[in-house]
C-alpha positions as CSV (number, residue, x, y, z in Angstrom):
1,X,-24.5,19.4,20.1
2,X,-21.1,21.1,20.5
3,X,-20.2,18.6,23.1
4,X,-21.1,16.0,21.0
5,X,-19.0,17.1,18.3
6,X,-16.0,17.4,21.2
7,X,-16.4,13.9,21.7
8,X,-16.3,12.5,18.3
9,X,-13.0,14.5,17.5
10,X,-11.6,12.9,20.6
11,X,-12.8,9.7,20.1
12,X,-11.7,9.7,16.0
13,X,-7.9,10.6,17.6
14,X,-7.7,8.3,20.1
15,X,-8.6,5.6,17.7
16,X,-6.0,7.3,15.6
17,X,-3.2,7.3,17.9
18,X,-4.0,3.5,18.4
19,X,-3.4,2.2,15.4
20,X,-0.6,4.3,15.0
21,X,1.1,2.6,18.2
22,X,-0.3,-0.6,17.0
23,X,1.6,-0.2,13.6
24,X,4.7,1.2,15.8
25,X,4.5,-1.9,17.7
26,X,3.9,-4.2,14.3
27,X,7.1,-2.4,12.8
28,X,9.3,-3.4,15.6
29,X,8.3,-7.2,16.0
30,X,9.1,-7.0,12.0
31,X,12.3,-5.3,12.4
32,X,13.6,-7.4,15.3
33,X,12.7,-10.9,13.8
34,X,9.8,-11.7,11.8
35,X,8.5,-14.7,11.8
36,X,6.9,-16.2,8.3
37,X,3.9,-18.7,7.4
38,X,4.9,-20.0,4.2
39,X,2.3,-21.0,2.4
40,X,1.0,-22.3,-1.8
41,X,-1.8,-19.8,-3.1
42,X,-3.2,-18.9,-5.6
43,X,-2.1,-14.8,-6.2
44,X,-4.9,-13.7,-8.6
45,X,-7.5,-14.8,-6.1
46,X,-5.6,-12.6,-3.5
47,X,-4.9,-9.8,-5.7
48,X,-9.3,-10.1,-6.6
49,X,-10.1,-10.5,-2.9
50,X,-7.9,-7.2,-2.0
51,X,-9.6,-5.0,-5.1
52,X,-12.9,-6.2,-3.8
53,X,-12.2,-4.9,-0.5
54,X,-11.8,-1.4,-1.9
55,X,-14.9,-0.9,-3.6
56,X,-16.3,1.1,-0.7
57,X,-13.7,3.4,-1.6
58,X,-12.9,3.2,-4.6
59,X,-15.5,5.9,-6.1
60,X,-15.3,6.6,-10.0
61,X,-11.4,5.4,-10.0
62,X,-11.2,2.4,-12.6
63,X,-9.3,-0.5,-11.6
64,X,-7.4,-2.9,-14.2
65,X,-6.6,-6.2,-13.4
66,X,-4.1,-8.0,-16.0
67,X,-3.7,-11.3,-13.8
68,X,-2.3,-14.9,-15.0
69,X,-3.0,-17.5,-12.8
70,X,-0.2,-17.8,-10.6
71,X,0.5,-20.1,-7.8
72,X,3.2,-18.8,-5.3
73,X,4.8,-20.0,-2.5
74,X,5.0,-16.8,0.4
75,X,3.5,-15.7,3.5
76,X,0.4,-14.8,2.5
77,X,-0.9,-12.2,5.1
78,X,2.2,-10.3,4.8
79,X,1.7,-10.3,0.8
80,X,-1.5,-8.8,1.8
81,X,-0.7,-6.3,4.0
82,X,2.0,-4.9,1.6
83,X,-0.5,-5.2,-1.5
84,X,-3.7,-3.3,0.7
85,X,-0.6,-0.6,1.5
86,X,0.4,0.0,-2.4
87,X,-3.2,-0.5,-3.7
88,X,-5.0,1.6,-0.9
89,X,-2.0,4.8,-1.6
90,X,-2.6,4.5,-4.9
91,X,-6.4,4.6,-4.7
92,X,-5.7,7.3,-2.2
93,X,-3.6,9.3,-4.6
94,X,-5.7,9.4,-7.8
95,X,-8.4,11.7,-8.7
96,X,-12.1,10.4,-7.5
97,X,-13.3,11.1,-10.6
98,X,-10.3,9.9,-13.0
99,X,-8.4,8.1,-11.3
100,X,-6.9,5.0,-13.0
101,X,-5.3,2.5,-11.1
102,X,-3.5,-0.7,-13.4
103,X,-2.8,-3.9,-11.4
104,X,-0.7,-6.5,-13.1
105,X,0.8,-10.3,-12.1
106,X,3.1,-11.9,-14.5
107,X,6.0,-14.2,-14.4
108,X,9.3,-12.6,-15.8
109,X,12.0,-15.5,-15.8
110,X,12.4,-17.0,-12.3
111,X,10.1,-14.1,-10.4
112,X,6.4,-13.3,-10.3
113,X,6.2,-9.6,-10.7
114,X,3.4,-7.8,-8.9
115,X,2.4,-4.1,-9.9
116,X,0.7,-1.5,-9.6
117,X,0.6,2.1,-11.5
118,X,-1.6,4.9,-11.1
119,X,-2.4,7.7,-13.0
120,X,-2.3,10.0,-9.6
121,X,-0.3,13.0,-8.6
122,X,3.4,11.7,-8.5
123,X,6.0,12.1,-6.6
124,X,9.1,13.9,-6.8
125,X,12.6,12.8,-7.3
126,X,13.9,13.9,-4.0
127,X,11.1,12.4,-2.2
128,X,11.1,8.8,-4.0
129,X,13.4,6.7,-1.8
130,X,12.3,8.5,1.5
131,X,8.8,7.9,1.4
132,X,10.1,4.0,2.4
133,X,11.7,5.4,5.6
134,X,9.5,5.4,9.1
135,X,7.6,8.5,9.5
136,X,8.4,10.0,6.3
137,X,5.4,12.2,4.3
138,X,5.3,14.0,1.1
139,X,4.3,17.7,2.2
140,X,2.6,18.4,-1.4
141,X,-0.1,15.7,-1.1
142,X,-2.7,17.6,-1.7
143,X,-4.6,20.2,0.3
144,X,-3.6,18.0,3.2
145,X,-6.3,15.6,2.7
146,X,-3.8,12.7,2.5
147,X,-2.6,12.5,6.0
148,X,-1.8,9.3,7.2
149,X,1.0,7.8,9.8
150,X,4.0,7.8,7.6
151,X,4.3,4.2,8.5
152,X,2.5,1.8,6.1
153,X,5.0,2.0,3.4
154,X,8.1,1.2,5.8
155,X,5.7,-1.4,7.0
156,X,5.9,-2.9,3.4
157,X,9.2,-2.3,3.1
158,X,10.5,-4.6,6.1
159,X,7.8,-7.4,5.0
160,X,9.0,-7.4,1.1
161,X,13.3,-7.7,3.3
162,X,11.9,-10.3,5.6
163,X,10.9,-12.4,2.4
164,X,13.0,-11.8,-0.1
165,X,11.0,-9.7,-2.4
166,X,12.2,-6.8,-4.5
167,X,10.3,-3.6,-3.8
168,X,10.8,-0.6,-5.8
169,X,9.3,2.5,-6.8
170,X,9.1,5.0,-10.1
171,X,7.2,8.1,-10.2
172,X,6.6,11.5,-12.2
173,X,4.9,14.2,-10.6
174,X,2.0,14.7,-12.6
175,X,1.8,11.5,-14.2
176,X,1.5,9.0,-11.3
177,X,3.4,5.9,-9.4
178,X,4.3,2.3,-10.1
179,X,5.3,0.2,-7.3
180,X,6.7,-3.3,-8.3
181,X,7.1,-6.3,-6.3
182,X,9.6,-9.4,-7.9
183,X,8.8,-12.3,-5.8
């Protein structure tokens, strides 16, 4: 039984440091010249898709979609990476029980504007512009339940650059996050 138990930690971090090399490795082939598939889609549908793939996950925390039908032109799979990121930390990030989670799509003069507010533990001034940078983790998540690689946000970060959208972040400790995406 105990050796069992050996080989299930080791086998949960080695599967752990792989994706972390693997989104090491994604980060770099972003940073040195990423390469876009521009495609016309439909983003409620993607946005729909993305929520659905949560609900595993997603326990008691209420989701709100406020989606018009919008048809964008982008790389699609990038748009989804950077939308699971956002969507998953903010599932992440919000009480099981209560958390509240709004996800909006609109179209603001010559942008569609993508985002998404929780109701979740916040983040602090002095922490708000770092948590983009490679690495970087709030230490007050949480009775360290929140671990994660410290990547997935710089991931976003480099995708939104490569194709031109706006990413950007507000936040009160206590109250929760918006992240918001002008395409």
């Amino acid at each position: 039984v105990e050796k069992a138990k050996f080989l299930k930690i080791i086998d949960d971090e080695s599967h752990r440091v792989s994706k972390l090399i693997d989104q090491v490795l994604d980060l770099r082939k972003i940073e040195a010249k990423p390469s876009l598939d521009i495609s016309t889609f439909a983003l409620q549908n993607l946005i729909e898709k993305i929520v659905t793939g949560f609900e595993e996950i997603k326990n008691n925390r209420q989701i709100d979609l406020q989606l018009q039908e919008l048809e964008i032109s982008t790389d699609k799979e990038k748009l989804q990476q950077i939308l699971i990121n956002v969507i998953g930390n903010a599932i992440k990030f919000t009480d099981y029980s209560s958390g509240e989670i709004a996800i909006s799509a609109f179209s603001l003069k010559n942008k569609v504007v993508v985002k998404v507010k929780d109701n979740g533990i916040g983040i602090e001034k002095a922490h708000q512009k770092k948590v983009f940078e490679r690495f970087y983790q709030v230490n007050n998540q949480g009775e360290g339940k929140h671990k994660g690689s410290g990547l997935g946000l710089a991931i976003c970060k480099s995708y939104a650059k490569a194709m031109g959208i706006q990413l950007s972040l507000s936040s009160k400790v206590g109250e929760g996050t918006a992240i918001t995406l002008e395409i």
